[in-house]
VOBA-1610 file (N, C-alpha, C; in pm, whole numbers, padded with zeros to 5 digits, always signed):
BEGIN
Unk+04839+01268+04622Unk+04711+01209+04654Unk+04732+01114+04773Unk+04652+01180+04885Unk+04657+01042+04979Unk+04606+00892+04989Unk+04639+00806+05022Unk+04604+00644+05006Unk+04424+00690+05041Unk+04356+00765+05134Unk+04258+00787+05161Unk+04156+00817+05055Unk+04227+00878+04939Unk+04166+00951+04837Unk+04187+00833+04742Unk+04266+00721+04742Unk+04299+00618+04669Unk+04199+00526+04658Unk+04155+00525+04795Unk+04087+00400+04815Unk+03995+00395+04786Unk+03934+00577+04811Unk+03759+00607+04779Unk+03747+00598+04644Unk+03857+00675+04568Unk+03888+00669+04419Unk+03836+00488+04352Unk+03908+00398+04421Unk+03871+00245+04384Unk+03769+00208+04401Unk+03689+00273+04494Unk+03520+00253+04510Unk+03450+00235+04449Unk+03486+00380+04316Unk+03418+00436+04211Unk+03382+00327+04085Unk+03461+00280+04076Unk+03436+00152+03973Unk+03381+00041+03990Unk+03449+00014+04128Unk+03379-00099+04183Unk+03237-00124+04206Unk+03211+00029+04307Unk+03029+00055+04310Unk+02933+00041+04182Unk+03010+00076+04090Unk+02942+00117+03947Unk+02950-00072+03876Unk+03033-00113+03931Unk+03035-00274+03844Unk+02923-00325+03929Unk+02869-00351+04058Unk+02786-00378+04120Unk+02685-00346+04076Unk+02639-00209+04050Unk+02529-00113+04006Unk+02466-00214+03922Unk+02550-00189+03836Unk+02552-00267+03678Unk+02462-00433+03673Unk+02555-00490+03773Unk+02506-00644+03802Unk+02369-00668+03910Unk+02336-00602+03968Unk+02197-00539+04024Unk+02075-00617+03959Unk+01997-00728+03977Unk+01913-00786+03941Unk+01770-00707+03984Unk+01773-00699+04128Unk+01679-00637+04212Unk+01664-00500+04216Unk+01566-00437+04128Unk+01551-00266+04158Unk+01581-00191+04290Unk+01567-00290+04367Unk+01573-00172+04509Unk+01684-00182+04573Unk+01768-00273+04538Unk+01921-00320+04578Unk+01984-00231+04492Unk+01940-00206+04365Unk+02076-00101+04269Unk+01988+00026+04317Unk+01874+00079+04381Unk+01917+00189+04424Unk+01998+00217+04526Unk+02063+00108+04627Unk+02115+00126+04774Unk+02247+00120+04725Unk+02264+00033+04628Unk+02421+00076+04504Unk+02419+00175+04479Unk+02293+00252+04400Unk+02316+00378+04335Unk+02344+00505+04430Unk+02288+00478+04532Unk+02316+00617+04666Unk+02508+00574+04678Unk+02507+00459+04687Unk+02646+00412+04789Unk+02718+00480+04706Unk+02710+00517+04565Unk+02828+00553+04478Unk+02796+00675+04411Unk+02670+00730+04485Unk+02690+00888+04469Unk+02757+00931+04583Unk+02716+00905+04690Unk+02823+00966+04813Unk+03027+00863+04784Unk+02963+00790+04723Unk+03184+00827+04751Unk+03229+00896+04630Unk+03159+00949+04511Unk+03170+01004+04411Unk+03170+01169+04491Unk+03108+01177+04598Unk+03088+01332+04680Unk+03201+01312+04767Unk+03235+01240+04827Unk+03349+01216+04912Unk+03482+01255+04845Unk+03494+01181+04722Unk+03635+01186+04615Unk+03652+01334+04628Unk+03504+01382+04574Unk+03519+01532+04506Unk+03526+01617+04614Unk+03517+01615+04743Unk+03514+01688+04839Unk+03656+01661+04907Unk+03730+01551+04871Unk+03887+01570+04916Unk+03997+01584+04790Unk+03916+01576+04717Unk+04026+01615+04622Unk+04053+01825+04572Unk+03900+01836+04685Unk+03916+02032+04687Unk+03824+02077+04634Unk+03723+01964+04589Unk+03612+02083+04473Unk+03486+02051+04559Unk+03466+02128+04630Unk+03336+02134+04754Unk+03219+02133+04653Unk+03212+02277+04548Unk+03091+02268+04467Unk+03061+02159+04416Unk+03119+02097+04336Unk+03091+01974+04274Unk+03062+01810+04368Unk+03109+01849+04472Unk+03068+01735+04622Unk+02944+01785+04659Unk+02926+01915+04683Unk+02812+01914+04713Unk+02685+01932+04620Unk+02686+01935+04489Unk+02612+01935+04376Unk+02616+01743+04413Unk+02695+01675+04325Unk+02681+01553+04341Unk+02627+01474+04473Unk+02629+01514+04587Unk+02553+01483+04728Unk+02390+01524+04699Unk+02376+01596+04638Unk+02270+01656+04643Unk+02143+01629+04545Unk+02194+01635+04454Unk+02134+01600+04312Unk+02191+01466+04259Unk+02301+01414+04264Unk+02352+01262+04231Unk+02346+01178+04360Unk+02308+01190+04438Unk+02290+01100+04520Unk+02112+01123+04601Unk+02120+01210+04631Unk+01963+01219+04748Unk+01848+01235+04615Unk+01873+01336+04539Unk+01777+01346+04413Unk+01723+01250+04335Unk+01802+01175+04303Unk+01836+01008+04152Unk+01747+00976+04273Unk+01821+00911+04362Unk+01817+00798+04436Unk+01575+00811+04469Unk+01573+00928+04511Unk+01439+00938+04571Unk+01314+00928+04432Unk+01377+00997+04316Unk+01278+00965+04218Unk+01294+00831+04142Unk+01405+00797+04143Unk+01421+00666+04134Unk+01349+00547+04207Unk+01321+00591+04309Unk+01243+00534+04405Unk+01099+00557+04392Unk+01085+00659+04327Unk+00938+00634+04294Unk+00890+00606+04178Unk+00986+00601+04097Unk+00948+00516+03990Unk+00916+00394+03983Unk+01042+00332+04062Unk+01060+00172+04069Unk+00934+00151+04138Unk+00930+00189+04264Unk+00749+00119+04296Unk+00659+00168+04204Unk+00612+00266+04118Unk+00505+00280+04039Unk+00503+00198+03936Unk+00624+00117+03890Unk+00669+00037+03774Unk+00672-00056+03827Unk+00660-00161+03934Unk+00668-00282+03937Unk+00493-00370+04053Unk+00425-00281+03992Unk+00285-00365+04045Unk+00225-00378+03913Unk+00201-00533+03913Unk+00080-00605+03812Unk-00055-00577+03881Unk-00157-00507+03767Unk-00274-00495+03821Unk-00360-00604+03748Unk-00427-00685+03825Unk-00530-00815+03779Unk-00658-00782+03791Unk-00763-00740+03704Unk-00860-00733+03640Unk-00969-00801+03675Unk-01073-00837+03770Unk-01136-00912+03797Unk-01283-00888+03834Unk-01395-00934+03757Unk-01512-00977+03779Unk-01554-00961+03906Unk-01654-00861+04013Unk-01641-00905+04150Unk-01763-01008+04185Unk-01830-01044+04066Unk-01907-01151+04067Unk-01863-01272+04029Unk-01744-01261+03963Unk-01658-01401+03952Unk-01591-01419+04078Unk-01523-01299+04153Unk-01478-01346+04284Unk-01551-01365+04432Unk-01682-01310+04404Unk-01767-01375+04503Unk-01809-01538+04510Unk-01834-01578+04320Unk-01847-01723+04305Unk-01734-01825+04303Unk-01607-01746+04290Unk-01489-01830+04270Unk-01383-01772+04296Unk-01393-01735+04452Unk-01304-01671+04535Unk-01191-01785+04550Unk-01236-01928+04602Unk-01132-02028+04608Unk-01033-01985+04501Unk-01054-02044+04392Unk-00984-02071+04264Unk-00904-01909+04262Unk-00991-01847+04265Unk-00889-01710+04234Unk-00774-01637+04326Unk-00825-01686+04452Unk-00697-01673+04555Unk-00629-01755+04516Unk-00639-01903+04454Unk-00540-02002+04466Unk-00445-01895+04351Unk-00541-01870+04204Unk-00451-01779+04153Unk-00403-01657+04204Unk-00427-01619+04272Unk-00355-01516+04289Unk-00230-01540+04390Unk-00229-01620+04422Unk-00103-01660+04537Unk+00010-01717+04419Unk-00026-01768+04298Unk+00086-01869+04172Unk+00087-01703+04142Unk+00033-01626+04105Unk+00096-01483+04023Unk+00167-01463+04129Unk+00184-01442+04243Unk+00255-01353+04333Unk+00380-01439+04328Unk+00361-01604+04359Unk+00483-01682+04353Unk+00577-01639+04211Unk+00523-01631+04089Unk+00626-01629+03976Unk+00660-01494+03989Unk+00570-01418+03937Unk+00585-01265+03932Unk+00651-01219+04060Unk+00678-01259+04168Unk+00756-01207+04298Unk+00926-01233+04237Unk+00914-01391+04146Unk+01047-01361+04109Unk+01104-01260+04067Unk+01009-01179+03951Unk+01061-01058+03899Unk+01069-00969+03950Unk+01052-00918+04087Unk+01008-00842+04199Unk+00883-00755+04124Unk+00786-00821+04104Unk+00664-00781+04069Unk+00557-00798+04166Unk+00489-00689+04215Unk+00346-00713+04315Unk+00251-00709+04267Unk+00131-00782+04290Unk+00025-00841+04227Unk-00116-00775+04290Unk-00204-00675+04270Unk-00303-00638+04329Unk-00429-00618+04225Unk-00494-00681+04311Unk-00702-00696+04246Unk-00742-00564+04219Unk-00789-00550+04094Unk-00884-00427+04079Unk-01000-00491+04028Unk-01115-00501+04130Unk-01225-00483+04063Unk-01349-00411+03996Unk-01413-00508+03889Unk-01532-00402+03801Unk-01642-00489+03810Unk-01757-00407+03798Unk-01849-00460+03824Unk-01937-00567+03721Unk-01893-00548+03595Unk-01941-00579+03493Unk-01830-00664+03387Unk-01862-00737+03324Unk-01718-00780+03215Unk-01715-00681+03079Unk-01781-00612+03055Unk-01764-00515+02971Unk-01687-00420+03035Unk-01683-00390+03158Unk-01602-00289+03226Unk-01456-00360+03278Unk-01441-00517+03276Unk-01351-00506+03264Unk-01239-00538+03154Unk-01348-00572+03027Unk-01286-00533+02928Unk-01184-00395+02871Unk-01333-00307+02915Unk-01270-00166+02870Unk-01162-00130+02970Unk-01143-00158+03090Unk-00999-00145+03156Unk-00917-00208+03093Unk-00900-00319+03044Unk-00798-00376+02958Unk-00752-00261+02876Unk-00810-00240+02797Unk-00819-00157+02675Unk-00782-00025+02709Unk-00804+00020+02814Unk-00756+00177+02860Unk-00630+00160+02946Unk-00597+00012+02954Unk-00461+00028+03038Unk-00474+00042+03196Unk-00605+00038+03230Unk-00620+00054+03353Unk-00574-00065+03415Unk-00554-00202+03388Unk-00519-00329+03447Unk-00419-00388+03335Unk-00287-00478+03401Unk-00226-00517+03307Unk-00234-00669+03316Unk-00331-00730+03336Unk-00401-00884+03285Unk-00555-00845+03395Unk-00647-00946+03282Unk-00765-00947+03342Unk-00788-01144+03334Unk-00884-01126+03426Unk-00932-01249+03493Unk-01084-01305+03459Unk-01118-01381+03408Unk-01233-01465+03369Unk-01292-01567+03461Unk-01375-01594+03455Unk-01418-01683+03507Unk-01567-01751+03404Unk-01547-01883+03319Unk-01643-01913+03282Unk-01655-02059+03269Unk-01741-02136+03303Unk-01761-02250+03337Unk-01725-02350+03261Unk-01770-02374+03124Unk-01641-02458+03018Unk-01529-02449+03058Unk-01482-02343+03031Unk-01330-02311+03022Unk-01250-02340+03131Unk-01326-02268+03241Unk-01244-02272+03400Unk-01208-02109+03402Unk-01044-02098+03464Unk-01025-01979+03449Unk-00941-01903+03341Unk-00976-01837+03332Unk-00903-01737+03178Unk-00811-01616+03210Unk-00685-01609+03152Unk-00646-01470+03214Unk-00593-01451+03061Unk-00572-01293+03020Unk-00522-01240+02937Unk-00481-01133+02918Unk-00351-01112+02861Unk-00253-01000+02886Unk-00234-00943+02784Unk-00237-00776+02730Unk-00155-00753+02649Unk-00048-00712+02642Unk+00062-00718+02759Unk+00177-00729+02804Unk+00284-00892+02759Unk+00314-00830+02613Unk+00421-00982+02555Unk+00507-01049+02665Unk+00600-00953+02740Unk+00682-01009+02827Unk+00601-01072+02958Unk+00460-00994+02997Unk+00419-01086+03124Unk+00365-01227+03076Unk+00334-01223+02937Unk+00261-01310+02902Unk+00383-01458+02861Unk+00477-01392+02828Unk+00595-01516+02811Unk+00655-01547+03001Unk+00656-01449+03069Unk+00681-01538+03194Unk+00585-01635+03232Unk+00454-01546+03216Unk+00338-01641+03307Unk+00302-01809+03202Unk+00333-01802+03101Unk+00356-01924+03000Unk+00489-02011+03059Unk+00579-01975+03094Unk+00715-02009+03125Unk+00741-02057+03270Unk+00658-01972+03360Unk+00671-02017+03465Unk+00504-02087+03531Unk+00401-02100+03488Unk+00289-02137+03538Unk+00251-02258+03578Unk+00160-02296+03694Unk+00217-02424+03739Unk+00008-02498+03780Unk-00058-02422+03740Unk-00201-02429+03798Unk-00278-02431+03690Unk-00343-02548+03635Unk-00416-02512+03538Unk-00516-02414+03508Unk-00503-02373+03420Unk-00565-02256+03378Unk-00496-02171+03231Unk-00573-02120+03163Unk-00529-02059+03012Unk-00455-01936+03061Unk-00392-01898+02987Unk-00279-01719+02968Unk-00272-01714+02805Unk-00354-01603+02777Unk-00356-01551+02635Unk-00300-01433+02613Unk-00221-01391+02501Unk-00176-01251+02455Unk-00239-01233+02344Unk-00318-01126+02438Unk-00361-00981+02331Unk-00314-00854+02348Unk-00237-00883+02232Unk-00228-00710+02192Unk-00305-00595+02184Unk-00291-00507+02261Unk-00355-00409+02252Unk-00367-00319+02071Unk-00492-00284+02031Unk-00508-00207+01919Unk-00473-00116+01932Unk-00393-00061+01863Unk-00398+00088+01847Unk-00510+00190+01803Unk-00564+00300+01870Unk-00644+00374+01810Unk-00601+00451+01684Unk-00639+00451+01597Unk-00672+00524+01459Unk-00716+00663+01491Unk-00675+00766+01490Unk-00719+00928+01459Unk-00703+00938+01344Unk-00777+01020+01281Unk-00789+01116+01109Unk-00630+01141+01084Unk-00514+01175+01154Unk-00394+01200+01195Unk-00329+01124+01053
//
């Protein structure tokens, strides 16, 4: 075995301990490519072309691209909002929406408005999963947000810095005859 084949060989673990320690989704995919190609490299000097080029192909360009579209389809928070609450209380709700982007950016989470026209409609988005926190606006209270997402609901408790309520509701399960 040449020192050449040694060294790429030491890669292999190393890349993979990195992988591992990867906080940021889009950083362990640029890990995860880096250590399919020296995993194709190894296998392509150690004589086994098929298996270099299977692993180039499918372990490295394949993972790496659906991986990639997962991670962005999995890391946007959708916020739920009244577009008659944000015509009357556009201030306040940009101010919130700039504190979601500040905490939730920690998690590399992106934060985008869906609005409904009605609060029954954006109830029933709650409820169908179409938004994963919705936004209130009612004059006692101030502003209201509520999640049935446990884990967004323990960051945004943990890290929140703007007055205003964060409630967890659990989503019901539907009941079929089943």
């Amino acid at each position: 075995m040449t020192s050449e084949t040694l060294v790429l060989t030491a890669l292999l673990p190393l890349s993979a301990g990195l992988l591992v320690l990867q906080t940021n989704p889009y950083r362990a995919l640029v890990v995860r490519g880096i250590l399919g190609s020296v995993a194709a490299l190894v296998y392509a000097l150690l004589g086994a072309a098929d298996v270099a080029l299977t692993e180039a192909l499918v372990g490295t360009l394949l993972a790496v691209i659906l991986y990639a579209v997962a991670v962005r389809s999995s890391l946007v928070v959708r916020l739920g909002v009244v577009t008659a609450d944000l015509e009357q209380r556009g201030k306040e709700l940009q101010t919130l929406m700039t504190e979601l982007r500040r905490v939730l950016g920690q998690q590399h989470l992106l934060v985008e408005w869906v609005t409904y026209a009605e609060p029954a409609d954006l109830a029933q988005g709650l409820a169908q999963q179409e938004v994963h926190v919705i936004c209130t606006c009612s004059e006692p209270m101030g502003i209201h947000t509520t999640t049935p997402i446990l884990r967004l609901y323990e960051i945004l408790q943990r890290e929140w810095t703007i007055p205003m309520t964060v409630d967890y509701q659990p989503l019901v399960a539907a009941t079929g005859g089943h």
